[in-house]
MILUM-115982 format. One line per field, with one value per residue (C-alpha): x, y, z; residue in three letters. Coordinates in steps of 0.25 Angstrom, whole numbers, plus 2048, in hexadecimal, padded with zeros to 3 digits. Layout:
<lodrens>
east [X,...]
north [Y,...]
up [Z,...]
aa [ALA,...]
</lodrens>
This chain:
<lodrens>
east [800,80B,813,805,804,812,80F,802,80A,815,80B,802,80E,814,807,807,814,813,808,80B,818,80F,806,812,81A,80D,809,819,81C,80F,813,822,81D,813,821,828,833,838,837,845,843,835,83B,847,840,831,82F,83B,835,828,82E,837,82C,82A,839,838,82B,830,83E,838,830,839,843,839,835,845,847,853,858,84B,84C,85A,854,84B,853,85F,853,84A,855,85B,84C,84B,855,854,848,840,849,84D,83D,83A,846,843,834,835,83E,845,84B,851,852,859,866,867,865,873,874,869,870,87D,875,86E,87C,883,878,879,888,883,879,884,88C,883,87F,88D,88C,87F,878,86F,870,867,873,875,865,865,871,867,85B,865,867,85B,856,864,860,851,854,861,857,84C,855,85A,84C,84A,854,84C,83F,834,826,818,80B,7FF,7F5,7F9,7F1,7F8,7F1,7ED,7FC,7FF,7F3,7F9,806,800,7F9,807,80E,803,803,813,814,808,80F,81E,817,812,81D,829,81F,81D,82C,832,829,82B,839,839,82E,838,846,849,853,84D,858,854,844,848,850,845,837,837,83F,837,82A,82F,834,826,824,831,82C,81F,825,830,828,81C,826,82E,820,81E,82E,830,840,845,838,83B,849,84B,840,84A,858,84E,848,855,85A,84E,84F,85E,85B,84E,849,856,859,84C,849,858,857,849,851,861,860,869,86D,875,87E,882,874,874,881,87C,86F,876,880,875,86F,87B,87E,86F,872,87E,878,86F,87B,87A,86C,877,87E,871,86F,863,85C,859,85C,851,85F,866,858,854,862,860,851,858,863,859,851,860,862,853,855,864,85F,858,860,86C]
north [800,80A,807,809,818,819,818,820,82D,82B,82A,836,83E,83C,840,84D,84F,84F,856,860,862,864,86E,876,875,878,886,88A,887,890,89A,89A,89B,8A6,8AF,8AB,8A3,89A,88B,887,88F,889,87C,87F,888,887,879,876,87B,875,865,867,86B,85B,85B,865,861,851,857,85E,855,849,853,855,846,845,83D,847,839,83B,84B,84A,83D,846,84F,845,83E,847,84E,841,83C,84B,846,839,835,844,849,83A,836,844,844,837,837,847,84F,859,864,871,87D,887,88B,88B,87B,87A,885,87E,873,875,87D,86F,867,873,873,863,863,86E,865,858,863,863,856,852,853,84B,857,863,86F,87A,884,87A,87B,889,889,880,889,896,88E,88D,899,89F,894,89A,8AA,8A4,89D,8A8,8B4,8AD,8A9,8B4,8AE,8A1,8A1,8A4,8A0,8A5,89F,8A8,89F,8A1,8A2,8A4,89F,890,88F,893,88A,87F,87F,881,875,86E,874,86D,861,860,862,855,84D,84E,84B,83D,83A,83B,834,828,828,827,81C,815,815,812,805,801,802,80B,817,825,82A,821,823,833,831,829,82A,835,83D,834,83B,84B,84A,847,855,858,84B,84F,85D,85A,850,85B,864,859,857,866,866,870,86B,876,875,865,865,873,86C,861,86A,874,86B,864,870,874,865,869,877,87B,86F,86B,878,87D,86E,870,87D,877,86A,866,858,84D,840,835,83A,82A,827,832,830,829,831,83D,836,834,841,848,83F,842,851,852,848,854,85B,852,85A,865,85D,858,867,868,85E,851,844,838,82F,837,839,829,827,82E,82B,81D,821,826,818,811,81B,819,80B,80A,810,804,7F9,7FD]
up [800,803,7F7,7EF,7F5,7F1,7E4,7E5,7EA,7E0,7D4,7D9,7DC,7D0,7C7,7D1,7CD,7C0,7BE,7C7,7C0,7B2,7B7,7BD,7AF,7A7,7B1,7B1,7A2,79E,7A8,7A3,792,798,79C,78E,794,78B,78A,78E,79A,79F,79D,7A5,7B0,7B1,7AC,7B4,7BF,7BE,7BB,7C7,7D2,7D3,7D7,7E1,7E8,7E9,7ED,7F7,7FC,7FD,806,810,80F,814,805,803,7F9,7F1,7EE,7EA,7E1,7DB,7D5,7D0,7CB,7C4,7BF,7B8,7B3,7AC,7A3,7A1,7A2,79C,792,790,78F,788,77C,779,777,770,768,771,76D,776,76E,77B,77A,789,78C,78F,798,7A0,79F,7A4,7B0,7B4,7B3,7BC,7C7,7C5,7CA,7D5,7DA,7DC,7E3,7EC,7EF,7F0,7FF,800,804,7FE,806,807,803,7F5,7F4,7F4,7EA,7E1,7E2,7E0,7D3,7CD,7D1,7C7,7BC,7BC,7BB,7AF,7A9,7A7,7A4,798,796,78B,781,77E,775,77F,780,780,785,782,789,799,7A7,7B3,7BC,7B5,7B2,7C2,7C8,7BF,7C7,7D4,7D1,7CD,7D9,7E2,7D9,7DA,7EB,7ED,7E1,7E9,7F5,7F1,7E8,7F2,7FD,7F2,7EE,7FC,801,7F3,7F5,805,7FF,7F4,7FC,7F1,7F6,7F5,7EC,7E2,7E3,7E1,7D4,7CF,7D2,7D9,7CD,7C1,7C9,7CB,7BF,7B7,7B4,7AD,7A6,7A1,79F,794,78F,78C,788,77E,777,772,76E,779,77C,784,78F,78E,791,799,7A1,7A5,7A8,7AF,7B8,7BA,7BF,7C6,7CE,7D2,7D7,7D7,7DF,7E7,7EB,7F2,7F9,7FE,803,80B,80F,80B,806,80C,802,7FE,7F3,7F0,7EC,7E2,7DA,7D2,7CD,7CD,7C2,7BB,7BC,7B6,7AB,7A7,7A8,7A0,796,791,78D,77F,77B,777,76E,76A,764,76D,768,770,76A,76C,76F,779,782,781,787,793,794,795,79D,7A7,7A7,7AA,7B4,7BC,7B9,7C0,7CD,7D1,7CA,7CF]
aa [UNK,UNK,UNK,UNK,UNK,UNK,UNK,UNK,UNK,UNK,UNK,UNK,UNK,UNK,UNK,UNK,UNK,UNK,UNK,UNK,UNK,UNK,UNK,UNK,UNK,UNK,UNK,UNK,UNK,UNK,UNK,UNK,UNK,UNK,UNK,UNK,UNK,UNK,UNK,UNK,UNK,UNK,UNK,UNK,UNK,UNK,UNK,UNK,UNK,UNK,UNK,UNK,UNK,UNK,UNK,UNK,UNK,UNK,UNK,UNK,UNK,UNK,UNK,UNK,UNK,UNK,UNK,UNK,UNK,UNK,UNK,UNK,UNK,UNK,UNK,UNK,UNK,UNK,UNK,UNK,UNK,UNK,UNK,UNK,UNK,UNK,UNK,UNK,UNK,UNK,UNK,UNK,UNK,UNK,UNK,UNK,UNK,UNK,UNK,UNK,UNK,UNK,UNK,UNK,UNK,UNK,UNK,UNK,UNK,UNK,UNK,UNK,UNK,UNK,UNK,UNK,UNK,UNK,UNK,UNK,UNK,UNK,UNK,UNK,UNK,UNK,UNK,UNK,UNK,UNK,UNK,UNK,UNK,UNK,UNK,UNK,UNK,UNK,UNK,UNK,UNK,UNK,UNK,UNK,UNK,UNK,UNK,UNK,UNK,UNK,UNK,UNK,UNK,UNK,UNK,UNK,UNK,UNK,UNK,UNK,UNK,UNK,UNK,UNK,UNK,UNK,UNK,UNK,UNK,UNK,UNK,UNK,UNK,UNK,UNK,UNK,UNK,UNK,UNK,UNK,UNK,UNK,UNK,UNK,UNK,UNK,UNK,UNK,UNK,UNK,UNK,UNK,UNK,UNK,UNK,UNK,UNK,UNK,UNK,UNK,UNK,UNK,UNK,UNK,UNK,UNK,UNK,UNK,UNK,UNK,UNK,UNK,UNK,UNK,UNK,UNK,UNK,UNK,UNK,UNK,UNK,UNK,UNK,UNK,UNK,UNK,UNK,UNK,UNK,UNK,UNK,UNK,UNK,UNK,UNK,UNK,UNK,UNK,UNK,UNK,UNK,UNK,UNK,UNK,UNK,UNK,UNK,UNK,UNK,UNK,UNK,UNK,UNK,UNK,UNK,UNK,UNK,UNK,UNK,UNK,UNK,UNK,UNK,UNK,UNK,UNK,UNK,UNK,UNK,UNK,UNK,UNK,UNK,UNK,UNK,UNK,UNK,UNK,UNK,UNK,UNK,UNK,UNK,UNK,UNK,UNK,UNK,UNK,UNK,UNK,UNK,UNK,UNK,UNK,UNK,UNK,UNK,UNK,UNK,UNK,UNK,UNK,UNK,UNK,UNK,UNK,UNK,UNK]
</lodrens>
């Protein structure tokens, strides 16, 4: 009975989740088109923004659950299952195409606050001085990323209310903090039932869950070609995962963990961050066979953590 409620709480936090991620991305995307920002710049601030409230909420809540292993989880997690498994998933299935000059730019900022982030953890520990490094940061990335705003092609959408679009993430917002509450209740108790370690529950389940949103959202935005919300979507909430969430839930509570369990993930993690540095060779354009590689790269890596 208890291991059917489990299940219950995961499966109604997860449809929370993820429609409370939409609701945000489709109120905050409208918003953002109303103000002409362009599209490189939603799906690297807004959109970011919106997929990574899943992130924040579950992060927070598993802190305050005392399941520090499961927040840091999370974020090594989700940030690996946005590569591998949604711009693997989303290349192969559609023709992606990113027509910003600035994606390496972006990039190169997510792989410097990636080695930040192991700097920190080096110790074991996440202290609220580093957190308020990590929030001083993407507070910078926000205010670099809309002043060069105006030099990419910007949008306009004529048909707009204010208050549906701000109604439909308040919804989300609610929709997010109930989904996170029964997700980490049903991912702790499934790991404690299945003698599965907490670290491992967080990079998988718990990441394959927060990250639902980003899923639907570069899948959506892959559909009608729009490349640049697609992937600025990923490195956005990528970097919004290691600053935006980790920061704030630092500064609230330092998280203590157990840097051996991680090594491994954390590898993982990087190599799928650098790997993206072949779409510049690629002229932009993502090829079918490089994104079925680490869609299936991601299925090894899932299926190694149990195995092995």
């Amino acid at each position: 009975m208890e291991l059917f409620i489990t299940f219950i709480n995961l499966f109604f936090g997860m449809l929370l989740l993820y429609f409370g991620g939409d609701f945000i991305v489709s109120g905050s995307t409208r918003l953002a088109k109303k103000f002409r920002v362009s599209k490189l710049v939603i799906g690297l601030t807004i959109v970011a923004f919106g997929t990574s409230l899943p992130e924040l909420v579950v992060t927070l809540a598993a802190t305050f659950s005392g399941s520090d292993e499961i927040a840091i989880g999370n974020i090594i997690g989700s940030n690996i299952a946005n590569i591998g498994l949604i711009i693997g998933l989303t290349c192969t299935i559609f023709n992606i195409s990113i027509s910003s000059k600035n994606f390496k730019n972006d990039l190169n900022i997510m792989i410097f606050v990636s080695f930040v982030f192991l700097l920190f953890l080096y110790d074991s520990y996440l202290s609220r001085f580093e957190g308020m490094i990590l929030f001083f940061g993407i507070i910078l990335y926000l205010v670099y990323k809309f002043l060069i705003s105006a030099k990419e092609k910007s949008l306009n959408d004529k048909s707009f209310s204010f208050s549906k679009n701000l109604i439909l993430i308040s919804i989300g917002i609610l929709a997010l903090y109930f989904g996170s509450n029964l997700f980490v209740d049903g991912s702790i108790s499934l790991a404690r039932n299945l003698g599965i370690s907490e670290s491992i529950i967080g990079v998988t389940i718990v990441s394959y869950g927060t990250s639902l949103p980003e899923l639907a959202t570069s899948l959506i935005a892959g559909f009608k070609k729009e490349g640049d919300i697609s992937i600025g979507n990923i490195i956005g909430s990528n970097l919004f995962n290691l600053m935006g969430v980790l920061g704030p839930v630092t500064m609230i509570s330092p998280l203590l963990i157990n840097l051996n369990e991680l090594k491994y993930e954390l590898i993982v993690m990087f190599l799928f961050s650098f790997s993206l540095y072949f779409i510049l060779f690629m002229k932009n354009k993502i090829y079918k066979t490089y994104s079925t590689f680490i869609f299936i790269f991601y299925i090894i890596f899932i299926v190694s953590l149990f195995v092995v």
